[in-house]
DRENNUTI-272666 format. One line per 10 residues: number of its first residue (from 0); for each residue x, y, z of N, C-alpha, C. Coordinates in Angstrom, 2 decimals. Each point is the difference from the previous one (the first is absolute). Layout:
! residues N
NUM> X,Y,Z,X,Y,Z,X,Y,Z; ... $
***
This chain:
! residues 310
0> 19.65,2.86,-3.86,0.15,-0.90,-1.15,-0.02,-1.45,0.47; -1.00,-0.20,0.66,-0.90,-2.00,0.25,1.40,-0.04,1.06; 0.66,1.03,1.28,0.46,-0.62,1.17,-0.42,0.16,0.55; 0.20,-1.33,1.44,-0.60,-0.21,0.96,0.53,0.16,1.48; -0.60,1.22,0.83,0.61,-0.27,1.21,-0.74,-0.41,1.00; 0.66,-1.42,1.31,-0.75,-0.56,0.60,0.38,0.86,1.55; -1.05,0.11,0.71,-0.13,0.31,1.03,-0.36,-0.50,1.03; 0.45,-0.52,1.21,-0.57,-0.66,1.19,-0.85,0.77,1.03; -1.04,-0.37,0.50,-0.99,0.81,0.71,-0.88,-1.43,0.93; -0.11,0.56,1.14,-0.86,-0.56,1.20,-1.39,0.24,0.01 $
10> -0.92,-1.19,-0.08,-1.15,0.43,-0.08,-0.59,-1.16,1.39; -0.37,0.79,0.60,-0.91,-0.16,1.58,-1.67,0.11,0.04; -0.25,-1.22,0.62,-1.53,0.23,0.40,-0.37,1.05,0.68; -0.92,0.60,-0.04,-0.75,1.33,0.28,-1.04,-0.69,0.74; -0.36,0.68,1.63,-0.72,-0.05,0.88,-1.42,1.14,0.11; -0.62,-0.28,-0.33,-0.95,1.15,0.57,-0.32,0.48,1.08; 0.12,1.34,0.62,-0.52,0.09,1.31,-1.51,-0.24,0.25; -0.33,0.08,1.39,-0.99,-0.36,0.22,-1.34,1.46,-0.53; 0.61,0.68,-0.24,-1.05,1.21,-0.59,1.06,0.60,-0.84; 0.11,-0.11,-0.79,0.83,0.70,-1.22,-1.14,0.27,-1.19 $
20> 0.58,1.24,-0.81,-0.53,0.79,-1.20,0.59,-0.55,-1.03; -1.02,-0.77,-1.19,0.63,-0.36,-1.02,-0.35,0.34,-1.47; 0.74,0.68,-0.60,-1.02,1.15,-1.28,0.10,-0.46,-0.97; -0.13,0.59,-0.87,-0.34,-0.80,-1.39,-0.12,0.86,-1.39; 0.87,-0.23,-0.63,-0.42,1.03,-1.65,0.69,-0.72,-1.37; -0.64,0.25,-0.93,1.10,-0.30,-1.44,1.76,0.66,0.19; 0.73,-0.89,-0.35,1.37,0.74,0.32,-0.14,0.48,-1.29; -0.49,0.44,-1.26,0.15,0.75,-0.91,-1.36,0.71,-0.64; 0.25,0.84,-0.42,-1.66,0.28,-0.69,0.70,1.06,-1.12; -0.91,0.17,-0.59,0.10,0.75,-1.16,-0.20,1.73,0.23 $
30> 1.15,0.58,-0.94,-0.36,1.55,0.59,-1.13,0.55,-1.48; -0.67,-0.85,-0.33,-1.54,0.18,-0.52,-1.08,-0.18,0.88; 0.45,-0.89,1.02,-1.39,-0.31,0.81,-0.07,1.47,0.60; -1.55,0.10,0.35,-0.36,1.13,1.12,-0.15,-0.34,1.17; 0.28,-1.30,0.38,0.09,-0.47,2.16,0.20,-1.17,-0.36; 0.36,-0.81,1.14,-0.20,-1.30,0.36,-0.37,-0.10,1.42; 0.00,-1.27,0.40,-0.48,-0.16,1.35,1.39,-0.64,0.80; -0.14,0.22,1.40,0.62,-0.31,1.25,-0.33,-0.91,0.78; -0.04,-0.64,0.25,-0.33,-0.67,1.16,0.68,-0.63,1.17; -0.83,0.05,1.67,0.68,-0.15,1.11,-1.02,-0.81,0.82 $
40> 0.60,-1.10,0.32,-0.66,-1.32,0.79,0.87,-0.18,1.55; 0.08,-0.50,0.78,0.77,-0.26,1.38,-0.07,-1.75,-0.22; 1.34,-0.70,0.79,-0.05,-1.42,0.54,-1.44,0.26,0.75; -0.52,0.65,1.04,-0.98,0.16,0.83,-1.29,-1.16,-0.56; -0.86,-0.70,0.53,-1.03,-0.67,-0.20,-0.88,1.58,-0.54; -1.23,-0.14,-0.88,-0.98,0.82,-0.55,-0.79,0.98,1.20; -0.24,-1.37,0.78,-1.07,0.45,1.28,0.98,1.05,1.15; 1.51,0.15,0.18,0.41,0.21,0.68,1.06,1.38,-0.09; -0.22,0.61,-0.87,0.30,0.67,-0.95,-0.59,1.39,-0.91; -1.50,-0.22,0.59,-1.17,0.56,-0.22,0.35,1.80,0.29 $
50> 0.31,0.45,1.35,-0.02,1.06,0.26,1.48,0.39,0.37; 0.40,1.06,-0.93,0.95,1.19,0.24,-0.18,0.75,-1.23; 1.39,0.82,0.01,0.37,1.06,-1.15,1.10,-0.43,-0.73; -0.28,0.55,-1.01,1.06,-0.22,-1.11,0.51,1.18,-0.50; 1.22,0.49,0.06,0.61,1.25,-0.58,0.67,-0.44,-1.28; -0.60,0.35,-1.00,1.16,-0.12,-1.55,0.75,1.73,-0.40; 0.51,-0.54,-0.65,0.88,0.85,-0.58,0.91,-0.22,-1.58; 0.13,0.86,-0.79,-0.15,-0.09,-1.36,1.54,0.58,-0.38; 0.90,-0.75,0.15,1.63,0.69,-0.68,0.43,-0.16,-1.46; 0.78,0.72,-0.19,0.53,-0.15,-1.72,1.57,0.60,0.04 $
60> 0.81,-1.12,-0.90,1.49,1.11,-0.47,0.21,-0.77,-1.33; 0.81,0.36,-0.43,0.94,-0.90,-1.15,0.74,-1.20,0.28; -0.23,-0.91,-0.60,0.58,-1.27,-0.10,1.09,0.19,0.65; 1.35,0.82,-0.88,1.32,-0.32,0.20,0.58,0.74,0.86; -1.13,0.52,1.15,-0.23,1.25,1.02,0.25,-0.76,1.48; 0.89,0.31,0.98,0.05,-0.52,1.50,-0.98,0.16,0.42; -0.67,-0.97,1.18,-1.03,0.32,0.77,-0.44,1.12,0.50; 0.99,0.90,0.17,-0.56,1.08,0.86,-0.07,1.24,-0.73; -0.26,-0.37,-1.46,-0.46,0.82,-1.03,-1.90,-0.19,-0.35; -0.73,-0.90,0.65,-1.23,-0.26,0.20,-0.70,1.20,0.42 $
70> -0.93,0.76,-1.12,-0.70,1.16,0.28,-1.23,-0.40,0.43; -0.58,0.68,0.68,-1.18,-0.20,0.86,-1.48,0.20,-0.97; -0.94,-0.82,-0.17,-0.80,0.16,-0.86,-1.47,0.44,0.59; -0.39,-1.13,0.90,-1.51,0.84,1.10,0.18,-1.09,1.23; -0.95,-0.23,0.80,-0.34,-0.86,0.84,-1.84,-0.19,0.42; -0.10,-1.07,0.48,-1.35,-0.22,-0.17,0.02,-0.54,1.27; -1.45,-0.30,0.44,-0.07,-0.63,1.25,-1.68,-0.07,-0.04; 0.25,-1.67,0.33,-1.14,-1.02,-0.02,-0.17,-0.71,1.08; -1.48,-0.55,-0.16,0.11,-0.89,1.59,-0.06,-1.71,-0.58; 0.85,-0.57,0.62,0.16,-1.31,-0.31,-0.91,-0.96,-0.46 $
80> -0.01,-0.54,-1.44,-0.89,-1.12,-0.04,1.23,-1.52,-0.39; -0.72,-0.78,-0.38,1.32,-1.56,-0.18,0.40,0.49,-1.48; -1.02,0.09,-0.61,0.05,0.19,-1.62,-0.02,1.19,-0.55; 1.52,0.99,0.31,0.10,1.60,-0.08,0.77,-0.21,-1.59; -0.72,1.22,-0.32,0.79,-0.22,-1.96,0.45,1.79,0.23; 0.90,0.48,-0.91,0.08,1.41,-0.01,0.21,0.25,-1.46; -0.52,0.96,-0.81,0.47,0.49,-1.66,0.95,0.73,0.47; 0.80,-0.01,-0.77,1.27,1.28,-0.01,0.20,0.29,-1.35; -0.91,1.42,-0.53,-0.10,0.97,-0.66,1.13,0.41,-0.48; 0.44,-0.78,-0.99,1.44,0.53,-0.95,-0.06,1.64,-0.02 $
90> -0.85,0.58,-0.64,-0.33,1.17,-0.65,0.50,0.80,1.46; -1.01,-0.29,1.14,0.46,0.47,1.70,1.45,0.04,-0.02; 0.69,-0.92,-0.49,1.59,-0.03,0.47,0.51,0.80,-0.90; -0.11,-0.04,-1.44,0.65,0.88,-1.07,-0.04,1.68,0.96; -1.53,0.57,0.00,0.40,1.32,0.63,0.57,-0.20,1.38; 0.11,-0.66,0.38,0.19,0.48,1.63,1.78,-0.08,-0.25; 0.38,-0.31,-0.64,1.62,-0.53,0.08,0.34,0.88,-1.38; -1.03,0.28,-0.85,0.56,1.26,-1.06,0.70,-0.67,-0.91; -0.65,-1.00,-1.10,0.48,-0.58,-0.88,-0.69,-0.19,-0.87; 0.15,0.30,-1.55,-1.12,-0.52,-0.93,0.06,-1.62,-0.32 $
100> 1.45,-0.86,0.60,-0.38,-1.50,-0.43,0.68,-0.48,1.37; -0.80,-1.25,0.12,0.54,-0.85,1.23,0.82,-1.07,-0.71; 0.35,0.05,-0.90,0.52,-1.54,-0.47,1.58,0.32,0.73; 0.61,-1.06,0.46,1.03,-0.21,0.96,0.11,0.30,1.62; -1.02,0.26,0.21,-0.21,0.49,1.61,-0.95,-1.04,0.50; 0.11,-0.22,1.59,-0.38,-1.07,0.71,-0.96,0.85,1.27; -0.77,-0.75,0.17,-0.94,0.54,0.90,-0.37,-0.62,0.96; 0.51,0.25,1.17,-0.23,-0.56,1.43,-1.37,0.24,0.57; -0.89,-0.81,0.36,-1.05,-0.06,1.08,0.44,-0.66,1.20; -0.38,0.74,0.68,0.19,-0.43,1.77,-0.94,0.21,0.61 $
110> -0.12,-0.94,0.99,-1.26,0.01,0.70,0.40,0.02,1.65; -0.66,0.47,0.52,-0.01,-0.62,1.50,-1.04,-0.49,0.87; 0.09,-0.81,0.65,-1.57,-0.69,0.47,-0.09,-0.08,1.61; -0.86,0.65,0.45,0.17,0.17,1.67,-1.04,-0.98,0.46; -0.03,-0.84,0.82,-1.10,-0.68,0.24,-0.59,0.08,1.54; -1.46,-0.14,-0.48,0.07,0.96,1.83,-0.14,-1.03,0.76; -0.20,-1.80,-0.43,-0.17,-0.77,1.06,1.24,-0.46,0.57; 1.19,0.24,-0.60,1.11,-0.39,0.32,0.90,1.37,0.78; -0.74,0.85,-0.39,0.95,1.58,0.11,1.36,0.19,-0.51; 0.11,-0.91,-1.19,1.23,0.09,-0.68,-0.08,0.34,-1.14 $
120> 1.51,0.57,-0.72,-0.85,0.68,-1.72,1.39,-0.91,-1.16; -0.42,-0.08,-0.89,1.14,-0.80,-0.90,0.51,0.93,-1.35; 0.94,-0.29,-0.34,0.19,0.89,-1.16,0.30,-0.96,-1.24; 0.35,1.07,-1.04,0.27,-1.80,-1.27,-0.30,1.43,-1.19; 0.86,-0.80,-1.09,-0.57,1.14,-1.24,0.74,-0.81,-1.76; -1.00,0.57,-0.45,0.18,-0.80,-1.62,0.33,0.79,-0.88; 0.79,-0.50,-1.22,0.28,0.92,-1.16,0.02,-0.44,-1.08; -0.40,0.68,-1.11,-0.15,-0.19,-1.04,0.68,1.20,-1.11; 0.17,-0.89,-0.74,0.93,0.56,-1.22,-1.18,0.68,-0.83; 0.36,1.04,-1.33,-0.44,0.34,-0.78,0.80,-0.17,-1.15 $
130> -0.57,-0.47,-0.96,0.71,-0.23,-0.94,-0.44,0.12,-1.39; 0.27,0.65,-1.17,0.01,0.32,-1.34,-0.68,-0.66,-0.57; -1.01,0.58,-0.91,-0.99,-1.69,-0.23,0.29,-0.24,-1.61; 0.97,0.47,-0.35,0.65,-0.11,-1.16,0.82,-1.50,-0.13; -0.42,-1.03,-1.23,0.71,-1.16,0.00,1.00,-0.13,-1.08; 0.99,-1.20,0.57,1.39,-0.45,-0.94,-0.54,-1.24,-0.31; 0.65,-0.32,-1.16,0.01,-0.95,-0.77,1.22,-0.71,-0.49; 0.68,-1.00,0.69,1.66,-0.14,-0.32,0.05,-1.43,-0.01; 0.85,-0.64,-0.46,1.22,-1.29,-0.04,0.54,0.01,1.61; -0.32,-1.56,0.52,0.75,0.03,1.41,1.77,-0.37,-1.01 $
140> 0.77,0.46,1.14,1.44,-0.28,-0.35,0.73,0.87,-0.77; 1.12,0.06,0.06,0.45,0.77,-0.81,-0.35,0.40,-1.49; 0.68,1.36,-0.30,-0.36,0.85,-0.72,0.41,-1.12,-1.64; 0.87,-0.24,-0.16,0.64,-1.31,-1.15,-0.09,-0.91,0.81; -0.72,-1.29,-0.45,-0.12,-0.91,0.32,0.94,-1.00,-0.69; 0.09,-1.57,0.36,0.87,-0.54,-0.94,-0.52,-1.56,-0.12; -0.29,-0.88,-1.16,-0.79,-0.94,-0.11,1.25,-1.19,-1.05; -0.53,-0.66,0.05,0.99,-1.41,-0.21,-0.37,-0.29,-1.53; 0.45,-0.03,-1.04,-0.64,-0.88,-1.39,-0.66,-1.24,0.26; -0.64,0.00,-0.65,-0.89,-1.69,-0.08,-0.46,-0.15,1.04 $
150> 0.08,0.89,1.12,-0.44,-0.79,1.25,-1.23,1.19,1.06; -1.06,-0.32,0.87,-1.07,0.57,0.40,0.69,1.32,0.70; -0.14,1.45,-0.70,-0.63,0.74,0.83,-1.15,0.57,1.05; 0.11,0.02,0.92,-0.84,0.34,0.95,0.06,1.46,0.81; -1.13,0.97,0.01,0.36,1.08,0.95,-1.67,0.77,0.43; 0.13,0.82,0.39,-1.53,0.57,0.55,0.09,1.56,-0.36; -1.13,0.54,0.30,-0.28,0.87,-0.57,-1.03,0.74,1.19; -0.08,1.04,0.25,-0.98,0.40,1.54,-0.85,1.30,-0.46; -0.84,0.27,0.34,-1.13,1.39,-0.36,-0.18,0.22,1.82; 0.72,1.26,0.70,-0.48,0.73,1.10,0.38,1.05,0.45 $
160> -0.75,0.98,0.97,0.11,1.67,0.31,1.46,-0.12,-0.27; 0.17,1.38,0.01,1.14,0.70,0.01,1.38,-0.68,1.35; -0.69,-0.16,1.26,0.44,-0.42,1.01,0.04,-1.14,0.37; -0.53,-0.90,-1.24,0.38,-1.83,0.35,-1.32,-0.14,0.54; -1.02,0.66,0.11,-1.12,-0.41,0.65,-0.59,-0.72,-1.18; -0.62,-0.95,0.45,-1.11,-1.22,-1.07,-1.14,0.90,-0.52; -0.33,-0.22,-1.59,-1.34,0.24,-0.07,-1.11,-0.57,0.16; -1.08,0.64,0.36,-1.22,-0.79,0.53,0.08,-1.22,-0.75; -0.77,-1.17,0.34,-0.36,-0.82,-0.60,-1.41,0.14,-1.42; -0.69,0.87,1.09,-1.04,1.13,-1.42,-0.24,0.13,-0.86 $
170> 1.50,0.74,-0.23,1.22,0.40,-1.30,0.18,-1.35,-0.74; 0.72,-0.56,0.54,0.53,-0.89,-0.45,-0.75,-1.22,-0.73; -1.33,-0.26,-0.02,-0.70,-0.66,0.09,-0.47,0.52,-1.97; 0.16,0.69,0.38,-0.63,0.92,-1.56,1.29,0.39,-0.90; 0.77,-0.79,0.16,1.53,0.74,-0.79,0.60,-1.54,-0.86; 0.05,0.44,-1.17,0.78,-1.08,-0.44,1.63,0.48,-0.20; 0.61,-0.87,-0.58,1.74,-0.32,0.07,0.37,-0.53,-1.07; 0.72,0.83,-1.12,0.55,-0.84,-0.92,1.87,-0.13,0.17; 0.53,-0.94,-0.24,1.17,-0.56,-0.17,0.87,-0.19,-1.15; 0.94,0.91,-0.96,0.27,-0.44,-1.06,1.62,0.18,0.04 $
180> 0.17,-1.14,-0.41,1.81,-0.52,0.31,0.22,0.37,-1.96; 1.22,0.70,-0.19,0.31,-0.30,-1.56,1.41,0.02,0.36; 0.59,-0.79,-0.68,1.17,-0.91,-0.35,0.80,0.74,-1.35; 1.22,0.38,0.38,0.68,0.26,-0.97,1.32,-0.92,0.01; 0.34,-0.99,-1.63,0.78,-1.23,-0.06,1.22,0.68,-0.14; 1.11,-0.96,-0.18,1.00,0.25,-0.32,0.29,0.57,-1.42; -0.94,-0.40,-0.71,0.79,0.97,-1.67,-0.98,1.43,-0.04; -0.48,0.33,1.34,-0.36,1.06,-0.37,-1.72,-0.18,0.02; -1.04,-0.85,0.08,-0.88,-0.16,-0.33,-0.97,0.19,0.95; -1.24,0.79,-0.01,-0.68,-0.26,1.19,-1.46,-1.43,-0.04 $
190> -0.06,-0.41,1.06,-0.90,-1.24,0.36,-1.03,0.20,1.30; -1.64,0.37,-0.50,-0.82,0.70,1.07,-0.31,-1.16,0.39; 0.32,-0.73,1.14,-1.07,-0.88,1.17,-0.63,0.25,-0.11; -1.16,-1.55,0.47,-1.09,0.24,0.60,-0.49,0.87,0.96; -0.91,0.78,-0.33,-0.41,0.83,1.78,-0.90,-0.52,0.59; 0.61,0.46,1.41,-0.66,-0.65,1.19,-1.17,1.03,0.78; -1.22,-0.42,-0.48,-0.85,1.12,0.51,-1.09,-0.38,1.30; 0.10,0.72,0.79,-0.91,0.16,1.57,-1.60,0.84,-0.34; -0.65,-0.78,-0.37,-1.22,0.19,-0.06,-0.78,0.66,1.34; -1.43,0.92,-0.35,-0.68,0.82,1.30,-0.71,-1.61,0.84 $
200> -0.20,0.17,0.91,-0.50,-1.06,1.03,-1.05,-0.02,-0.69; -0.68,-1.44,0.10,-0.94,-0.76,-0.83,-0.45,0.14,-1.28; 1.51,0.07,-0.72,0.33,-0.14,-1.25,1.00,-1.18,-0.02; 0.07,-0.54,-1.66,0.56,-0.77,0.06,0.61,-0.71,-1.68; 1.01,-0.47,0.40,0.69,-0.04,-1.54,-0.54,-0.58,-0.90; -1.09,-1.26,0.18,-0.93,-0.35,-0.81,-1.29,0.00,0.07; -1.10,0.05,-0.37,-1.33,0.04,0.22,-0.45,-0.76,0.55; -1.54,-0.22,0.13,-0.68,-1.50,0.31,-0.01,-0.71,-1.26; -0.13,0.46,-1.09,0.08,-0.94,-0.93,1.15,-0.63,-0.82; 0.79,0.93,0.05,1.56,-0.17,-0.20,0.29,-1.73,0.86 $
210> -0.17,0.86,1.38,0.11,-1.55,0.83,-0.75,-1.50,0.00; -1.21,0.47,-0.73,-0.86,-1.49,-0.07,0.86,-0.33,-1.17; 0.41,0.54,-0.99,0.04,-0.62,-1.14,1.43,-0.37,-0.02; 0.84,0.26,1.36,1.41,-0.51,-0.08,-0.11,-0.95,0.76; -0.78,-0.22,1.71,0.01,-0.83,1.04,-1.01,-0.69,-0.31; -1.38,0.40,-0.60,-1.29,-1.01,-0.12,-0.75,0.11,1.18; 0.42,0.81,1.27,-0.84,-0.32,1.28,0.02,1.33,0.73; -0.85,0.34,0.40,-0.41,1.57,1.07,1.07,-0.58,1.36; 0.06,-1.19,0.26,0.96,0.06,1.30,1.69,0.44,-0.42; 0.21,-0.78,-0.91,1.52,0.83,-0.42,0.29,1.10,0.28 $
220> -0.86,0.68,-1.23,-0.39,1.46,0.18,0.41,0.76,0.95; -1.17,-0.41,1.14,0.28,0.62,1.33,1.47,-0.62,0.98; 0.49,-0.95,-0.64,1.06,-0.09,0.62,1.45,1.22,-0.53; -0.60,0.02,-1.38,1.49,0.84,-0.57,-0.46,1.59,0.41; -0.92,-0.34,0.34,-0.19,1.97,0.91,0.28,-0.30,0.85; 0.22,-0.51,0.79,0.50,-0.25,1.56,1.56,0.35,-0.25; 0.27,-1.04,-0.95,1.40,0.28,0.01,0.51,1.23,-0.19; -0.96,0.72,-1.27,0.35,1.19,-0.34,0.18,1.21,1.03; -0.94,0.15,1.09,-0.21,0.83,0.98,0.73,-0.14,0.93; 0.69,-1.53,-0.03,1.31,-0.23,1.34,1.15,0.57,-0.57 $
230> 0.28,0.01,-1.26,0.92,0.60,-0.77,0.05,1.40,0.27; -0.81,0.80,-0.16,-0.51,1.29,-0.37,0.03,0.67,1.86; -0.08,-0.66,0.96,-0.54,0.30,1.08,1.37,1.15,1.04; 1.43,-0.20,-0.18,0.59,1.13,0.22,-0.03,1.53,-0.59; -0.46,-0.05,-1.09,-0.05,1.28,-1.02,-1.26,0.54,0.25; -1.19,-0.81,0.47,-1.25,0.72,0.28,-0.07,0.10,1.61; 0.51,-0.39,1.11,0.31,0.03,1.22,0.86,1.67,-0.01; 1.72,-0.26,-0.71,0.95,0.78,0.61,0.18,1.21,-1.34; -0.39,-0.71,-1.28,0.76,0.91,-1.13,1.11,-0.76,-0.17; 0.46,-0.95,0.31,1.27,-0.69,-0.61,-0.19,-1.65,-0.49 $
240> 0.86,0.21,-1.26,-0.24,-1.00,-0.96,1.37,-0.56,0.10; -0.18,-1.74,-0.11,1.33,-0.71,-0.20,-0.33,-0.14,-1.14; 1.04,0.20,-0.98,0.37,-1.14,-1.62,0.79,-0.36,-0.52; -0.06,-1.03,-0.53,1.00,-0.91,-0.74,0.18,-0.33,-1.46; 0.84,-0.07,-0.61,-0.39,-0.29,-1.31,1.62,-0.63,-0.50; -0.25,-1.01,-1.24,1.70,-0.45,-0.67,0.35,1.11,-0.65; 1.31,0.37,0.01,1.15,0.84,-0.86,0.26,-0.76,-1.10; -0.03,0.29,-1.33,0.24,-0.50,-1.44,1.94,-0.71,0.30; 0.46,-0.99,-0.53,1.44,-0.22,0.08,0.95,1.22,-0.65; -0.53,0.58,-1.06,0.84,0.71,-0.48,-0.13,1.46,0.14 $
250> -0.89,0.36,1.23,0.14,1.46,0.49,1.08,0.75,0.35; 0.41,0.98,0.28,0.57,1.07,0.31,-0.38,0.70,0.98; -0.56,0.87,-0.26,-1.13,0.79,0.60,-1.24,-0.20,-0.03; -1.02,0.47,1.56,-0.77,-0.16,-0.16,-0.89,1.50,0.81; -1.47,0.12,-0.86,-0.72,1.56,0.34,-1.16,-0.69,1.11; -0.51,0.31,0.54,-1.47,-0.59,0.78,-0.79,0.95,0.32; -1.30,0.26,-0.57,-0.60,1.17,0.26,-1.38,-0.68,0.82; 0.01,0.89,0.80,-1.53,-0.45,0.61,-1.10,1.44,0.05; -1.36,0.06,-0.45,-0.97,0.62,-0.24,-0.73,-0.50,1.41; -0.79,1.52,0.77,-0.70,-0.33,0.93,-1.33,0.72,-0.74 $
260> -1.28,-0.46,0.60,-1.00,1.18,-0.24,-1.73,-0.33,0.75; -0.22,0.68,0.49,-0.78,-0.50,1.19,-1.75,0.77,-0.64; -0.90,-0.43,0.66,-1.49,0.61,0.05,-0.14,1.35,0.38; 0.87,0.51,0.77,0.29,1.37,0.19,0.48,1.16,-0.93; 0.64,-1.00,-1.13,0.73,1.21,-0.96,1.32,0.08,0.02; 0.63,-0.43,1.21,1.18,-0.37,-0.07,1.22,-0.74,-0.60; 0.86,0.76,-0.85,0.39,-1.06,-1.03,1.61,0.39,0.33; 0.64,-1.10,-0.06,1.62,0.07,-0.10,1.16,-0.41,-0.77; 1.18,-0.18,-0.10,0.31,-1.65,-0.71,1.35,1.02,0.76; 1.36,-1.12,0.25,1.31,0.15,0.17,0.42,-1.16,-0.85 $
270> 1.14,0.10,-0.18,0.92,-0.26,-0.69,1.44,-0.74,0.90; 0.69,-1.55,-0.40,0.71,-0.34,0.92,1.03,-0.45,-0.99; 1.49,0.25,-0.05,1.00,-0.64,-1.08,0.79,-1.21,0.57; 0.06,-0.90,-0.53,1.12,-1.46,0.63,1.11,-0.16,-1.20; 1.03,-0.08,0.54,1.20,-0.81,-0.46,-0.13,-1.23,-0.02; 0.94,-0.87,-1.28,0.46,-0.83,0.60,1.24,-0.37,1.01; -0.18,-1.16,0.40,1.08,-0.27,1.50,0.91,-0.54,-0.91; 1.14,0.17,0.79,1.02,-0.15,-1.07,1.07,-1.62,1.01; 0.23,-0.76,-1.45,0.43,-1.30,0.39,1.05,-0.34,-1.31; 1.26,-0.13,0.96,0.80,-0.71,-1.00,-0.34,-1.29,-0.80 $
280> -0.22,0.00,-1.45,-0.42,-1.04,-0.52,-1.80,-0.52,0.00; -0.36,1.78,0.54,-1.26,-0.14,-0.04,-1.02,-1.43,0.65; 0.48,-0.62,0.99,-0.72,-0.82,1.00,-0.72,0.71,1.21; -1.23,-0.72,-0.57,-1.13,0.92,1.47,-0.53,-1.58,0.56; -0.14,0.58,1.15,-0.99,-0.97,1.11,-0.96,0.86,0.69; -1.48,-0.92,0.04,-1.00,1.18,0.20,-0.19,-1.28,1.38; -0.44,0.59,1.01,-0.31,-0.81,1.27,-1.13,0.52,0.61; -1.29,-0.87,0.30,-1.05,0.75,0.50,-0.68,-1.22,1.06; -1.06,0.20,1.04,-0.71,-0.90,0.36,-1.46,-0.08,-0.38; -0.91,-0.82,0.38,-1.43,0.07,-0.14,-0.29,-0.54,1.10 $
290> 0.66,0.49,1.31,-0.35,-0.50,1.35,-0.39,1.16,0.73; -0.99,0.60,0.10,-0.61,1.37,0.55,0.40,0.00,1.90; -0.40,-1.07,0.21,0.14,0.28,1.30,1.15,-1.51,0.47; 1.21,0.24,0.43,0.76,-1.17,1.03,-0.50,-0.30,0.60; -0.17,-1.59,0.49,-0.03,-0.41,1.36,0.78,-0.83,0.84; 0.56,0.10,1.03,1.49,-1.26,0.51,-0.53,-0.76,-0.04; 0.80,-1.12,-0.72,-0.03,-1.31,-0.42,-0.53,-0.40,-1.18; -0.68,1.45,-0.81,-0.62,-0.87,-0.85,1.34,0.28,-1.42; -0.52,-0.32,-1.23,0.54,0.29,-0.95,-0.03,1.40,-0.76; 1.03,0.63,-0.62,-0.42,0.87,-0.78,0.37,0.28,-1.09 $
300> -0.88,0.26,-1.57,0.52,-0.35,-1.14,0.51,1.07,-0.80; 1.24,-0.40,-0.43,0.82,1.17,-0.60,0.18,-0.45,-1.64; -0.39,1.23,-0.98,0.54,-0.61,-0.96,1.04,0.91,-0.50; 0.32,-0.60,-1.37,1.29,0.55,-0.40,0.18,-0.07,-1.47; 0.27,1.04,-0.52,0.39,0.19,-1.66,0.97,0.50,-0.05; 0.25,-0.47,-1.12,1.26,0.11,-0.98,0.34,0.00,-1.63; 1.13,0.69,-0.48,0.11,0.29,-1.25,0.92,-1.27,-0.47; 0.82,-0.90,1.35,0.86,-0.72,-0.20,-0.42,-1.16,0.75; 0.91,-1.33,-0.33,-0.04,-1.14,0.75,0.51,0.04,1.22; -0.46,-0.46,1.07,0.85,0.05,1.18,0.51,-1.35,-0.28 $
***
């Protein structure tokens, strides 16, 4: 319920040896895909590097499984090039380990690399998650939220896998976002806000002609799409939307529904409830900046609302 625990941890520069194995894979993939790829490069220069063997090997267990629960899947053996890729055949791992779904299980590749100009061999190995390709649709923050009268609510809203993994950008690109805040007053009354809607990429809230006939000029234009797309650019990147909007003075409660629905067919909406915050004599102060990034020494601007005189 929005606590935070801080943790201290040491983080050290990393040396490469002079011939070390260094691999490579998606740390997540989908248990829809049928393979992905591997890959294994050395510190070694291209030219120097050329001739040995490479032994891989293909492991699998359950996530919430100790290491030495890793079932053995096949092994392969190749002769060294700089630019080695490997598929690893989901479907291969399902039978060999006797499972009809991989979603929660992790899959180790290991390699080993013998090199014959050095007569030395290196080891090294990568893993990747599988994960549910089923998506959530939720309110960051708690389950009741709580917002101030008269004064700016702000909160976000996120579309990704089951496991916190991001959706493609792809996806996202083809999905619009609607936003609808309704307001219920104090005698009982409800009051629907404006909604705040996230249009599909190279769309846009007004037309070309809409815009000549408000700005008069094609450069405007293209300036308020700029803006629009800098706006828009976390939600089509990650799936997550910041928004803001004023609370009526004489609210109570408030509902916020957000509608997802993408080029795919994909359609959602959740549902988020806010209180009001509660103040003797009903005085709020809303405090925010419009200083994105600090810098020492310089200035930074804070503003500040209120229901009262300071």
């Amino acid at each position: 319920m929005s606590q935070i625990h801080d943790h201290h941890i040491i983080v050290e520069r990393f040396y490469y040896r002079f011939f070390d194995v260094i691999p490579s894979a998606p740390a997540f993939v989908l248990d829809s895909d049928e393979s992905y790829t591997a890959a294994v490069t050395t510190s070694f220069h291209p030219g120097r590097v050329a001739s040995g063997n490479l032994t891989l090997q293909v492991y699998a267990r359950p996530v919430n499984s100790s290491l030495a629960d890793f079932r053995f899947v096949k092994q392969d053996f190749h002769q060294w090039t700089y630019d080695f890729t490997y598929n690893v055949q989901l479907e291969e791992v399902k039978r060999s380990v006797g499972v009809s779904s991989l979603t929660g299980w992790v899959i180790r590749v290991a390699m080993t690399l013998y090199h014959h100009f050095e007569g030395e061999s290196r080891d090294g190995f990568i893993e990747t998650r599988i994960i549910r390709a089923q998506l959530k649709f939720r309110f960051g923050g708690s389950k009741t939220a709580v917002f101030k009268p008269g004064m700016p609510y702000e909160g976000h809203v996120y579309r990704m896998y089951d496991d916190d993994e991001a959706v493609s950008p792809e996806k996202l690109a083809g999905a619009t976002l609607t936003i609808r805040p309704v307001a219920t007053t104090s005698n009982g009354q409800s009051k629907t806000l404006p909604e705040i809607v996230v249009p599909r990429q190279g769309e846009y809230h007004r037309s070309s002609d809409d815009h000549l006939n408000y700005y008069g000029n094609k450069y405007d234009v293209w300036m308020d799409r700029q803006m629009e797309d800098a706006e828009y650019k976390t939600f089509r990147q990650f799936g997550i939307h910041h928004f803001r909007f004023t609370v009526p003075k004489d609210a109570s409660s408030l509902k916020i529904t957000a509608y997802y629905k993408d080029d795919e067919g994909d359609q959602v909406s959740v549902d988020q409830q806010a209180v009001a915050f509660y103040s003797l004599g009903n005085f709020f102060v809303h405090v925010s900046t419009s200083t994105d990034e600090g810098l020492l020494g310089h200035f930074a601007t804070i503003h500040l609302r209120s229901n009262f005189a300071f």
